[in-house]
VEXZA-828481 format. One record per residue (C-alpha): residue number from 1; residue in one letter; chain; x, y, z. Coordinates in Angstrom, 2 decimals, padded with zeros to 5 digits. Layout:
# residues N
+-----+---+---+---------+---------+---------+
:   k : r : c :       x :       y :       z :
+-----+---+---+---------+---------+---------+
: NUM : A : A :       X :       Y :       Z :
...
+-----+---+---+---------+---------+---------+
END
This chain:
# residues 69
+-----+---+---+---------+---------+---------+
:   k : r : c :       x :       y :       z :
+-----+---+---+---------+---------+---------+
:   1 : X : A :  014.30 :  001.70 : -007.65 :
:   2 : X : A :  011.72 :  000.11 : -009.17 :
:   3 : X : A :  010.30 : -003.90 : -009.06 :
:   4 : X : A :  009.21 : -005.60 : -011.96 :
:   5 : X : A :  006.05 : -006.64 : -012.48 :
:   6 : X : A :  004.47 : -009.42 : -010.84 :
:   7 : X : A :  003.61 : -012.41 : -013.06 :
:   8 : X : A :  000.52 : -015.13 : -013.07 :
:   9 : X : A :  003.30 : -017.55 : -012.64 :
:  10 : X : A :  004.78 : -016.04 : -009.65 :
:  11 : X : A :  001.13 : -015.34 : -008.20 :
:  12 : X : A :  000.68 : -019.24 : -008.73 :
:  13 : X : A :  003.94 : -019.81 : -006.77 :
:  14 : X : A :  003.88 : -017.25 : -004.20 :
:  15 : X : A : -000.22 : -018.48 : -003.12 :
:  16 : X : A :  001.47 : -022.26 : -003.30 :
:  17 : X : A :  003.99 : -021.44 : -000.80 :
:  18 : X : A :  001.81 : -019.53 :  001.68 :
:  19 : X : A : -000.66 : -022.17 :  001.51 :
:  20 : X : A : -003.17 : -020.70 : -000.30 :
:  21 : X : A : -005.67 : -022.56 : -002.58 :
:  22 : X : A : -005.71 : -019.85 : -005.57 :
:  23 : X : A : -007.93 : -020.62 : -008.83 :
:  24 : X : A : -005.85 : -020.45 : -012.19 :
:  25 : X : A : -008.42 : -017.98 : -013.64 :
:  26 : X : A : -007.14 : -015.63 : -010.86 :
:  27 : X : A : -003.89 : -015.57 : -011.29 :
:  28 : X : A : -003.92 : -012.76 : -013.55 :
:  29 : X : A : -006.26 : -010.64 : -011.60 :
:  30 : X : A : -004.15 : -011.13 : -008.59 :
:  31 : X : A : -001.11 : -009.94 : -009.98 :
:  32 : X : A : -002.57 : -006.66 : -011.64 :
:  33 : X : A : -004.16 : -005.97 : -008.13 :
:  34 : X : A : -000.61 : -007.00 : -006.23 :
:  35 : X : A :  000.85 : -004.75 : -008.93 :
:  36 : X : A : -001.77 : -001.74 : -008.71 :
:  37 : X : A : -001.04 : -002.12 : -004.56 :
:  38 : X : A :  002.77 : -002.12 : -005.21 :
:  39 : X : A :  002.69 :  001.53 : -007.16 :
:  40 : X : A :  000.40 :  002.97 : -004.57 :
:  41 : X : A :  002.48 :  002.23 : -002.01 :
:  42 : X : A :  005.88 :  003.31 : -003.74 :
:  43 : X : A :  004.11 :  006.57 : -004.35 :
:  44 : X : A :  003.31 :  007.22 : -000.77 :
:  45 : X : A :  006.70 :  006.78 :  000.23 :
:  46 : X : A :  008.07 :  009.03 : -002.16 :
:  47 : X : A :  005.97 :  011.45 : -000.16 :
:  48 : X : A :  008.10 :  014.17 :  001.98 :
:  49 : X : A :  006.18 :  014.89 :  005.06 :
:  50 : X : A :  009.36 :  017.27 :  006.41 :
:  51 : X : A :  008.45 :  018.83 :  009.55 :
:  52 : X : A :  004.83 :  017.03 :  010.07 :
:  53 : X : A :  004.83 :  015.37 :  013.61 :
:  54 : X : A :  003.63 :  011.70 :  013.47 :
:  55 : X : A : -000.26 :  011.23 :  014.43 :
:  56 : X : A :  001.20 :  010.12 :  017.75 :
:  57 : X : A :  001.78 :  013.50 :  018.61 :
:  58 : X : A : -001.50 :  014.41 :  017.80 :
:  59 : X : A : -003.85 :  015.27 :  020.97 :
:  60 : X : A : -007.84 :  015.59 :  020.05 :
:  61 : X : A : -009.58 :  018.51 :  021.62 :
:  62 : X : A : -006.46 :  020.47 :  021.83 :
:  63 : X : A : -007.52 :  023.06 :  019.32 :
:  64 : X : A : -008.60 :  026.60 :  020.02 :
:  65 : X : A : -011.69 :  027.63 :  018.47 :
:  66 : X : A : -011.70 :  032.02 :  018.63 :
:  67 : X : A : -013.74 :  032.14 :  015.39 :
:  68 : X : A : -010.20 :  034.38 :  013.51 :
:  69 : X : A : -009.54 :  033.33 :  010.03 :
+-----+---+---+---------+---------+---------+
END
Protein backbone atom coordinates (compact mmCIF):
# COMPACT_ATOMS: atom_id res chain seq x y z
CA UNK A 1 0.00 0.00 0.00
CA UNK A 2 1.33 2.96 -0.97
CA UNK A 3 0.67 6.99 0.25
CA UNK A 4 0.50 9.66 -2.06
CA UNK A 5 2.70 12.20 -2.20
CA UNK A 6 2.93 14.90 0.17
CA UNK A 7 2.02 18.37 -1.14
CA UNK A 8 3.42 22.15 -0.33
CA UNK A 9 -0.11 22.71 0.65
CA UNK A 10 -0.37 19.99 3.08
CA UNK A 11 3.31 20.83 4.40
CA UNK A 12 1.78 24.44 4.94
CA UNK A 13 -1.12 22.84 6.89
CA UNK A 14 0.43 20.10 8.68
CA UNK A 15 3.52 22.86 10.17
CA UNK A 16 0.23 25.25 10.96
CA UNK A 17 -1.31 22.71 13.07
CA UNK A 18 1.77 21.57 15.01
CA UNK A 19 2.65 25.02 15.63
CA UNK A 20 5.35 25.46 13.56
CA UNK A 21 6.40 28.80 11.93
CA UNK A 22 7.40 27.29 8.33
CA UNK A 23 8.62 29.82 5.46
CA UNK A 24 6.53 29.50 2.12
CA UNK A 25 9.79 29.04 0.13
CA UNK A 26 10.10 25.76 2.15
CA UNK A 27 7.25 24.24 1.62
CA UNK A 28 8.37 22.45 -1.30
CA UNK A 29 11.63 21.34 0.07
CA UNK A 30 9.88 19.97 3.04
CA UNK A 31 7.65 17.83 1.30
CA UNK A 32 10.31 16.21 -1.13
CA UNK A 33 12.40 15.55 2.11
CA UNK A 34 9.01 14.21 4.11
CA UNK A 35 8.53 12.28 0.87
CA UNK A 36 12.27 10.98 0.35
CA UNK A 37 11.90 9.92 4.43
CA UNK A 38 8.50 8.23 3.69
CA UNK A 39 10.10 5.69 0.84
CA UNK A 40 13.06 4.96 3.01
CA UNK A 41 11.17 3.93 5.62
CA UNK A 42 8.53 1.79 3.57
CA UNK A 43 11.57 0.08 2.16
CA UNK A 44 12.96 -0.96 5.46
CA UNK A 45 9.90 -2.49 6.44
CA UNK A 46 9.52 -4.45 3.50
CA UNK A 47 12.72 -5.95 4.84
CA UNK A 48 12.39 -9.80 6.11
CA UNK A 49 14.74 -10.22 8.94
CA UNK A 50 13.24 -14.10 9.51
CA UNK A 51 15.11 -15.73 12.15
CA UNK A 52 17.47 -12.59 13.23
CA UNK A 53 17.06 -12.07 17.08
CA UNK A 54 16.34 -8.38 17.97
CA UNK A 55 19.61 -6.32 19.12
CA UNK A 56 18.16 -6.93 22.57
CA UNK A 57 19.36 -10.25 22.48
CA UNK A 58 22.57 -9.22 21.56
CA UNK A 59 25.37 -9.58 24.44
CA UNK A 60 28.91 -7.66 23.58
CA UNK A 61 31.98 -9.65 24.36
CA UNK A 62 30.22 -12.86 23.95
CA UNK A 63 32.11 -13.90 20.87
CA UNK A 64 34.81 -16.51 20.63
CA UNK A 65 37.84 -15.47 18.95
CA UNK A 66 39.95 -19.18 17.93
CA UNK A 67 41.45 -17.49 14.83
CA UNK A 68 39.22 -20.63 12.33
CA UNK A 69 37.78 -19.22 9.24
Amino acid sequence: MSAPDLTPPEVARWAARSGLALAKDRHAGVAATADHIHAVVSLLRELDFGETPPASVYRAGGERHDGAV
